[in-house]
KOLGU-225336 format. One line per field, with one value per residue (C-alpha): x, y, z. Coordinates in Angstrom, 3 decimals, padded with zeros to 6 digits. Layout:
N
east c(X;...)
north c(Y;...)
up c(Z;...)
//
This chain:
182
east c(-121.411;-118.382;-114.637;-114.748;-112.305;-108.741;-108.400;-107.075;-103.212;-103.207;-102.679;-105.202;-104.501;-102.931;-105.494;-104.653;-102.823;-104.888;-104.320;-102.198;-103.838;-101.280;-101.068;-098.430;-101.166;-103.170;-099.261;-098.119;-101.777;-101.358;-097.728;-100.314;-102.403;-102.998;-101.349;-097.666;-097.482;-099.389;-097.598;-093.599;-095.655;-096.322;-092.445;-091.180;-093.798;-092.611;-089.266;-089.762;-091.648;-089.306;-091.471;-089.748;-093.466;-092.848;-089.643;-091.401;-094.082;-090.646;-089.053;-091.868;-091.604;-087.948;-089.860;-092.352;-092.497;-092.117;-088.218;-089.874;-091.250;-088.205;-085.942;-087.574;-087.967;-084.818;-083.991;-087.013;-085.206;-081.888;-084.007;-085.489;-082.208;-083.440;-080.978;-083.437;-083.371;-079.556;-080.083;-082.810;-081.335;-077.292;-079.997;-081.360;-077.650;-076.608;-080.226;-081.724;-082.154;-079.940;-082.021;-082.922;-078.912;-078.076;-080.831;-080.161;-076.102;-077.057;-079.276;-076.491;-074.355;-076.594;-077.806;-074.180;-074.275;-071.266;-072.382;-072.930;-068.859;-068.145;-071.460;-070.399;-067.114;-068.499;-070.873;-067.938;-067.594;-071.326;-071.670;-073.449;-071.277;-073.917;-074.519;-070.584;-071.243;-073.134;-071.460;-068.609;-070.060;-071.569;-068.095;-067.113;-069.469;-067.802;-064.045;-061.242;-058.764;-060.796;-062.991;-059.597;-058.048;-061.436;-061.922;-058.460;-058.763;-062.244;-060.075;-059.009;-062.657;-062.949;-065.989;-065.167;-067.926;-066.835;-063.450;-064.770;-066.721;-064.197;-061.449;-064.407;-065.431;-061.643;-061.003;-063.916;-062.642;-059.077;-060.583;-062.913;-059.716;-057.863;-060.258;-061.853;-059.290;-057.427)
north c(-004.820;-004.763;-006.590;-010.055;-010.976;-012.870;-015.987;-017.379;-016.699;-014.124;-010.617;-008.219;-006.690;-003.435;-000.389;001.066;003.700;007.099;008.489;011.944;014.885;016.308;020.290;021.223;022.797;024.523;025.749;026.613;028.791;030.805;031.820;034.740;035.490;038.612;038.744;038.998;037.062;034.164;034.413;034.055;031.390;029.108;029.662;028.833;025.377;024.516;024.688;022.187;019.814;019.689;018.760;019.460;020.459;023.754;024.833;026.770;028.635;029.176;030.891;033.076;034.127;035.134;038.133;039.262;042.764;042.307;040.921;038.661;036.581;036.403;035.755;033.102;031.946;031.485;029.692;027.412;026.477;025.856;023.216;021.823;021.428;021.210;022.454;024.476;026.874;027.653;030.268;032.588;032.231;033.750;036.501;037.041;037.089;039.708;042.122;041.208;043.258;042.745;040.106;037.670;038.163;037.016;033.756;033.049;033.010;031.030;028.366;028.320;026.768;024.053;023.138;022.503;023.539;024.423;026.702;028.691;029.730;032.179;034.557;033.628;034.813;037.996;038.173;038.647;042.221;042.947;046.084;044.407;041.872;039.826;038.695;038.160;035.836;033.936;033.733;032.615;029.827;028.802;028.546;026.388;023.715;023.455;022.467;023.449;026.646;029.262;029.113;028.531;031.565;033.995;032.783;033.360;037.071;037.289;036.321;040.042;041.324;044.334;042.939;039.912;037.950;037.834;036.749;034.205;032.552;033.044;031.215;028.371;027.640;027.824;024.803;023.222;023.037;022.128;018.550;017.920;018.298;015.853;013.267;011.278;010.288;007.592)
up c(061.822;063.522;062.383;063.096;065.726;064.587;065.377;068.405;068.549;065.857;065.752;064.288;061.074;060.790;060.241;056.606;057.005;056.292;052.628;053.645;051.394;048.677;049.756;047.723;044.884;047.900;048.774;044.811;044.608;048.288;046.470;044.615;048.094;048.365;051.917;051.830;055.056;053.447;050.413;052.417;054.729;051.331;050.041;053.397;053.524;049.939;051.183;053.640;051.746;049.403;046.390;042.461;041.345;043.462;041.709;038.569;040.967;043.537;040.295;040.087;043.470;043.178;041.386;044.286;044.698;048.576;049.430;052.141;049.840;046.878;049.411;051.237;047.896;047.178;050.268;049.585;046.181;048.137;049.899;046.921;044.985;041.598;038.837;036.928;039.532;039.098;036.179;037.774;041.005;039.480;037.950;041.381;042.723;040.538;040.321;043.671;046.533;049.635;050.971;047.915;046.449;050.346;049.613;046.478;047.046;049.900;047.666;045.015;047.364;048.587;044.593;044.073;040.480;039.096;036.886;040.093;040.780;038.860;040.010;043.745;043.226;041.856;044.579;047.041;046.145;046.617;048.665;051.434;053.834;054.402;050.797;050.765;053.861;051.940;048.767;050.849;052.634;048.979;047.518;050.437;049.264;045.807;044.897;042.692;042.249;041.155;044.645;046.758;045.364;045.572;049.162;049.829;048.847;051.207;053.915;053.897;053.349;055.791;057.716;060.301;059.372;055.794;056.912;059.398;056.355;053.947;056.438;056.996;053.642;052.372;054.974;053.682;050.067;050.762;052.768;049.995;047.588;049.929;049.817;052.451;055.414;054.917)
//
């Protein structure tokens, strides 16, 4: 039998709106695929979705044996911003490989945490530049002298892109120490 029609003058009432499945447990369980590609595929969708039930299983991942996966990881928690990521990502910072210290320096600055500063400013004398990129765009996003004067010494880092970052997240910290513009 089919909807009755509205009356005259009326509009018809809106459909319901379909119930959207919840695939963030289908995405938490493909973290263990056996497929690496799957596995960096489900970080990266977690990531996006941007759902706090994900931050444990994202942990986990910071351990993969495969670097595409922690480090996508890491940048998944970055996303997320959920404070009980901050500890295993400054471990991941300071043990990682290239690629998840370069992620998880890289998350640290977009959690915010503050607990985060002092491992940053350590990370600028990681061997590999593009970690200290990273750790100096993540100081940029916090405040106060201790990240002025480390990003003031990464200004003479011997790779350009360091210094680049290192000039660009020093501006950064001096207008957020000025205030908003009058």
């Amino acid at each position: 039998m089919a909807d009755p029609e509205p009356p005259a003058g009326q509009a018809p009432a809106p459909e319901a709106p379909e119930e959207k499945a919840d695939e963030i447990p289908y995405l938490i369980a493909l973290l263990e695929h056996p497929e690496l590609n799957v596995r960096w595929r489900a970080a990266e969708a977690l990531g996006e979705a941007r759902d706090p039930r994900a931050v444990e299983p994202l942990i986990a991942a910071l351990k993969d044996e495969y670097q595409d996966v922690s480090w996508i990881a890491a940048e998944a928690l970055g996303k997320i911003r959920d404070p009980r990521a901050v500890e295993p990502l400054i471990a991941a910072l300071k043990e990682g490989q290239k690629w998840l210290r370069q992620g998880a320096a890289w998350a640290l600055g977009k959690i915010g945490d503050p607990r985060a500063v002092g491992p940053l400013i350590a990370a600028l004398k990681d061997p590999k530049a593009d970690v200290r990129k990273n750790a100096a765009w993540a100081l940029g996003q916090f405040t106060g002298e201790e990240a002025v004067s480390a990003l003031s010494g990464a200004v003479k880092d011997p790779d350009p892109g360091v210094q680049r970052a290192a000039r660009l997240a020093l501006d950064a910290v001096k207008k957020k120490a000025a205030g908003p513009a009058a």
